[in-house]
Each structure stands twice: as structure tokens, then as C-alpha cells.
C-alpha positions as CSV (number, residue, x, y, z in Angstrom):
1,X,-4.3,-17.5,3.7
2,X,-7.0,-20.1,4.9
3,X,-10.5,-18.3,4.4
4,X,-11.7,-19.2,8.2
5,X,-8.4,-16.7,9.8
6,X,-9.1,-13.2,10.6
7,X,-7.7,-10.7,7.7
8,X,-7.0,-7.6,6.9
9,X,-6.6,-4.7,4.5
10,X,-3.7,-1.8,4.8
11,X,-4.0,0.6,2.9
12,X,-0.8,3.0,2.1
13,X,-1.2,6.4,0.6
14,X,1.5,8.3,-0.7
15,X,3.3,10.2,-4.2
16,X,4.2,8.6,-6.8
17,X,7.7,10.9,-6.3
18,X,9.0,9.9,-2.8
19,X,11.9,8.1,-2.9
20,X,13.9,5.1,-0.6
21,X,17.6,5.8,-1.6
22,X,17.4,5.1,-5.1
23,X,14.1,3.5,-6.0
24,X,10.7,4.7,-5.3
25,X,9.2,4.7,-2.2
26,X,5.9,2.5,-3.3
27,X,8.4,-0.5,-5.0
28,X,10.5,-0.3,-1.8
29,X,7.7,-1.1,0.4
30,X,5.9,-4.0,-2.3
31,X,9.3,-5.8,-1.8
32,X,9.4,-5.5,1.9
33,X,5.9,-7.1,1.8
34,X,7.3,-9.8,-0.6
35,X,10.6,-10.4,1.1
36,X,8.5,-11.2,4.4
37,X,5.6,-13.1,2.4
38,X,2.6,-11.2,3.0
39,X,0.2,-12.9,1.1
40,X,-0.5,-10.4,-1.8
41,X,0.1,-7.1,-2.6
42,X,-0.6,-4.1,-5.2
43,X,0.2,-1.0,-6.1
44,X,-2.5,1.1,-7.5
45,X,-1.7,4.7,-9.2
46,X,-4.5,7.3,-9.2
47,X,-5.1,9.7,-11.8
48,X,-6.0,12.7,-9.5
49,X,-5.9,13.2,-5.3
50,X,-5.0,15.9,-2.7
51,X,-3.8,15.0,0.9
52,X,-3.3,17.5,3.7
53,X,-2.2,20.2,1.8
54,X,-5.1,20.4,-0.5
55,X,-3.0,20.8,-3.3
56,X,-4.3,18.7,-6.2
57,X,-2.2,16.2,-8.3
58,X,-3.4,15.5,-11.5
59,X,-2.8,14.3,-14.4
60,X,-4.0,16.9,-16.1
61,X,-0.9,18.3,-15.5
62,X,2.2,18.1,-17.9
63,X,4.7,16.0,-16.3
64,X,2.7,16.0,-13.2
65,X,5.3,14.0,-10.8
66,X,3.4,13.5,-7.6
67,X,0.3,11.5,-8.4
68,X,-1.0,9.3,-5.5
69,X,-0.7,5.9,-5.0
70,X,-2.1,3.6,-2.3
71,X,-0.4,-0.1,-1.9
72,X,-2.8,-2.6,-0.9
73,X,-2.1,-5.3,1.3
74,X,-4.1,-8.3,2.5
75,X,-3.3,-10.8,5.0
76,X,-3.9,-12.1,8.1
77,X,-4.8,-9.0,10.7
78,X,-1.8,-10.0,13.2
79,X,0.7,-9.8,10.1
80,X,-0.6,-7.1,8.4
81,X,-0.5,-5.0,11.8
82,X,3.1,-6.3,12.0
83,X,3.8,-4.9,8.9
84,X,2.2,-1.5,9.2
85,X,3.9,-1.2,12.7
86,X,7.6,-1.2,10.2
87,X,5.9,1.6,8.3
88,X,5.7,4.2,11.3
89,X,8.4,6.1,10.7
90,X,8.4,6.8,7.1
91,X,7.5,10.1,7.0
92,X,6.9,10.0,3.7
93,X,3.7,8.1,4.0
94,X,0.9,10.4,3.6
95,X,-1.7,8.3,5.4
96,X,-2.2,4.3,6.6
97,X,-5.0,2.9,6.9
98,X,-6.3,-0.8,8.5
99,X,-9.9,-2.3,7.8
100,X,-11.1,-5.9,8.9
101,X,-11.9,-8.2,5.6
102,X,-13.8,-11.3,5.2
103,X,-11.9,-13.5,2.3
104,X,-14.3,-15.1,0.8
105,X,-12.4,-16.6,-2.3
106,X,-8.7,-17.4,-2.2
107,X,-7.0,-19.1,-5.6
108,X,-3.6,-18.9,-4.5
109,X,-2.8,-22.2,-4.1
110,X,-4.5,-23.2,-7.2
111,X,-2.0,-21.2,-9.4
């Protein structure tokens, strides 16, 4: 991911209890992304949110089983819309969102 390309962000928003077959929904998409090497990944749990419904999840609730989670993912824009265009009909997905980055330090190669 060469700091000069044009990148982007998606953003994935969904519950922590949706499910592809018989793992989560959120791990089934971070290993799609690593099985066709988007450049980085993460998967980021919230404490508290509400979506369309307005219904809150919290984790102010006992065994509260539906707290959001976005997955992150930055690469180049033409991969990352790629990517998002495999994600269209998963209806599970709450929302999906795509914003223009500027990279401005990338260690990946260092590691």
C-alpha cells in the first residue's frame, strides 16, 4: 500500500450476534478481507449503539448479545469498492460506509 495511491476506508456496521453458518458474521467477513489480501483490517466492538430501530444495545445490559461492531478496512479505493460490492447482499449488515483517506504513514513492510 504505496502512500502516493488513492485509499480508502469501509466501514461495516453490524451486531455482534449475526451469524455466517457457524461463526459470526464480523470474523467471517475479517477473513474474506484476509483471504483476498486487503491490506489491513479490524474489528472494533462498541460498548453502546442503536441503528434503525432505535433500540439501544448496551452493555449495561446483562448478557447484552447484540452490541455493535464496525470492521474497518483500508486499502486502495478500487479494492476496497471491490470488496464492499461482495458485501451487498448480506442483509445482515446494518449499514456500509466508504470515505477517501490520505495514508500518510505505512510500516507494513517494515514488520
Amino acid at each position: 500500500m504505496a502512500s502516493g495511491d488513492k485509499h480508502a476506508r469501509l466501514r461495516i456496521y453490524l451486531g455482534e450476534d449475526k451469524r455466517h453458518g457457524d461463526q459470526p458474521l464480523y470474523l467471517a467477513i475479517l477473513r474474506k478481507a484476509r483471504q483476498l489480501q486487503m491490506a489491513g483490517a479490524t474489528v472494533l466492538r462498541g460498548s453502546q449503539g442503536y441503528g434503525r430501530s432505535t433500540r439501544l444495545h448496551t452493555t449495561d445490559v446483562v448478557f447484552s448479545e447484540d452490541l455493535p461492531v464496525i470492521i474497518e478496512i483500508v486499502d486502495r479505493r478500487d479494492s476496497v469498492r471491490r470488496f464492499a460490492a461482495l458485501l451487498e447482499d448480506i442483509k445482515e449488515i446494518g449499514l456500509v460506509t466508504c470515505d477517501d483517506v490520505d495514508v500518510l504513514i505505512n510500516r507494513s513492510d517494515s514488520a
